[in-house]
C-alpha positions as CSV (number, residue, x, y, z in Angstrom):
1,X,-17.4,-33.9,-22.6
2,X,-20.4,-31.9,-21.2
3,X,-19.3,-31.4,-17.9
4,X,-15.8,-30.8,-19.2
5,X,-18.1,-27.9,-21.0
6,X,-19.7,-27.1,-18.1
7,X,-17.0,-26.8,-16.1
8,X,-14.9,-24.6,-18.6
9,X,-18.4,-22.5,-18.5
10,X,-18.3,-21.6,-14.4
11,X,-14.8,-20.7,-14.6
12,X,-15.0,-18.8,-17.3
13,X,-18.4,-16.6,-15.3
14,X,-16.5,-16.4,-11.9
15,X,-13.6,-15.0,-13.8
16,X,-15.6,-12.3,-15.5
17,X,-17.7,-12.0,-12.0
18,X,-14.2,-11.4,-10.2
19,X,-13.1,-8.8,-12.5
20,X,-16.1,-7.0,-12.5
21,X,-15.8,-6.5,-9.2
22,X,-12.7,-5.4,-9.2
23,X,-13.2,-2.1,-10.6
24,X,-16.5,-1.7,-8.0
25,X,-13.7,-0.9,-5.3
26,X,-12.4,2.1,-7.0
27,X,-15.4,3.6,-7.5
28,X,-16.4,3.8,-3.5
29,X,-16.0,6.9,-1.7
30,X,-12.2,7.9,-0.3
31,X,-11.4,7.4,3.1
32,X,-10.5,10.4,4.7
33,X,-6.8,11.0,5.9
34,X,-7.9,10.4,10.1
35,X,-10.6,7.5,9.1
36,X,-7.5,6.0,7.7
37,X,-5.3,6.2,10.5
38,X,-8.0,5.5,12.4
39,X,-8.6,2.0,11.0
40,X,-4.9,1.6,10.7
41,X,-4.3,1.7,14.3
42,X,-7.5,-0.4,15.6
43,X,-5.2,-3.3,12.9
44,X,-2.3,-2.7,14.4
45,X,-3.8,-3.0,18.0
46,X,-5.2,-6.2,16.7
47,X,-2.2,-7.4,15.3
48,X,0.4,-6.1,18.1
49,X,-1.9,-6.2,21.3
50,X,-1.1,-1.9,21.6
51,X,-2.1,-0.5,24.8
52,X,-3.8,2.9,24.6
53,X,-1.1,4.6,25.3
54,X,1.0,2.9,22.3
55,X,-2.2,4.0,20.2
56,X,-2.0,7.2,21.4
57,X,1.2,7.7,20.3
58,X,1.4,5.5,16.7
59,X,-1.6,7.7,15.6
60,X,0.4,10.8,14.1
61,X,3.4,8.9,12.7
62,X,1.0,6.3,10.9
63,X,-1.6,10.0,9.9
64,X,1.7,11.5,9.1
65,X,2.9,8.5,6.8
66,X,-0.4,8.6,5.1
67,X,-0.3,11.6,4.2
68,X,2.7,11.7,2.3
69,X,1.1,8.7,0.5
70,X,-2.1,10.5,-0.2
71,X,0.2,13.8,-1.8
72,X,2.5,11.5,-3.6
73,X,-1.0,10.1,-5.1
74,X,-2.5,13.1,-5.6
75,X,0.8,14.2,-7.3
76,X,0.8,11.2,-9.7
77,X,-3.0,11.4,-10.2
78,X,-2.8,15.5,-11.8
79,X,0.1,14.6,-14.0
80,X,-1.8,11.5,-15.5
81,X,-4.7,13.6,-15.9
82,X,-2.6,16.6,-17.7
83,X,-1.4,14.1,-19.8
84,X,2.3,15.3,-19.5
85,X,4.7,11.9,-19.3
86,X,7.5,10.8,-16.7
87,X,10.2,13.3,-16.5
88,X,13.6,11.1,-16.4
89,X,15.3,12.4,-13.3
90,X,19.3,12.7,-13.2
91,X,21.1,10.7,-11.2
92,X,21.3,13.5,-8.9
93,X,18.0,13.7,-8.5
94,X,17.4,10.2,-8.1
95,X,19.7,9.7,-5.1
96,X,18.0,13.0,-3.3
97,X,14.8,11.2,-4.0
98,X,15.9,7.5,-2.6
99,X,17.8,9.3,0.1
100,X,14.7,11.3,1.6
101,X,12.7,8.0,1.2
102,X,14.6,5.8,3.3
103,X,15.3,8.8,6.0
104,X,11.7,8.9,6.4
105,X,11.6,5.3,6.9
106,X,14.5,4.9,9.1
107,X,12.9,7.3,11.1
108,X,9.4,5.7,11.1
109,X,11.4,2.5,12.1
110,X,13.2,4.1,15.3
111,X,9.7,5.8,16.6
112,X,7.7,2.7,15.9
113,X,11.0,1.0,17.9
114,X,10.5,3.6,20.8
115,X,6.9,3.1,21.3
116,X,6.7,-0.9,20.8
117,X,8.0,-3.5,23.1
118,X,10.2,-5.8,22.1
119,X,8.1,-8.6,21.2
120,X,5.6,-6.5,19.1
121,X,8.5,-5.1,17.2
122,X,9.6,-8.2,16.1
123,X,5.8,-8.8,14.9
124,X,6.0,-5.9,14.0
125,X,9.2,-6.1,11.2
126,X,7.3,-9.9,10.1
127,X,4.7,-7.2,8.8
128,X,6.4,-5.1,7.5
129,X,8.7,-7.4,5.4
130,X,5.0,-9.5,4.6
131,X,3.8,-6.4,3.1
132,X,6.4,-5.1,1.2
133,X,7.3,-8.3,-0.5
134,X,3.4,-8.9,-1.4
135,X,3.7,-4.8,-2.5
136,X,7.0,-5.7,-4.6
137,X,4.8,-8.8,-5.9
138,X,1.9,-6.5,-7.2
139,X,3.9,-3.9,-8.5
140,X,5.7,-6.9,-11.0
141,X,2.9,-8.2,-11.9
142,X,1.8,-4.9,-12.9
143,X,4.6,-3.7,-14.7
144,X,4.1,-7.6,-16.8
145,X,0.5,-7.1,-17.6
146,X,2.3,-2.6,-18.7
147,X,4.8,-4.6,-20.7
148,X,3.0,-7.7,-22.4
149,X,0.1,-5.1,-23.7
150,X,2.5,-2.8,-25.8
């Protein structure tokens, strides 16, 4: 019974421990727009064995890509803060929306297909598909924990 106790004890302080740190990750300093591309393309070489010329040239679509991220963030960010709520978009609206998304990644697609060889771009897709379904996975779980608190 007292190591059951014991037991129940440690998970319960790693627990706490993990969350706690947790929240230390937002509160360190932004990377910048070219750090992040920077460290972005020395994972990529890593992952894809780039030469330097590859690097050379994945550097503004990957700055480029984030970016838009960084705006869309930025975007999100001021109308949290101003407090004003989700505007519904029309169906119109939507489809504009989903439709400049996807050109932008049909066209990151095709440039990252130009610059890669084969082999890397098929490593390169595996990642891709590994990040969006974790991404898809996180996003989820998020809207669970959103739903199961109201």
């Amino acid at each position: 019974m007292k190591k059951i106790i014991a037991v129940l004890i440690l998970a319960v302080g790693f627990t706490v421990t993990t969350q706690a740190q947790k929240g230390k990750r937002n509160k360190l300093e932004k990377l910048t727009v070219k750090q992040q591309t920077e460290l972005a393309v020395k994972k990529m070489t890593l992952q894809l064995d780039l030469t330097t010329t590859q690097q050379r040239e994945i550097k503004p679509l990957l700055a480029e890509k984030i970016t838009q991220r960084k705006i869309m963030h930025e975007k999100r960010k001021a109308m949290k803060e101003n407090g004003e709520k989700r505007v519904r978009l029309s169906a119109d609206e939507r489809f504009k929306r989903e439709s400049k998304i996807l050109d932008n990644k049909i066209a990151f697609k095709a440039e990252m297909k130009r610059v890669l060889n084969k082999q890397q771009y098929e490593r390169f897709e595996k990642m891709s598909a590994r990040k969006t379904h974790k991404a898809k996975k996180r996003m989820k779980k998020k809207k669970h924990r959103k739903d199961s608190k109201q």
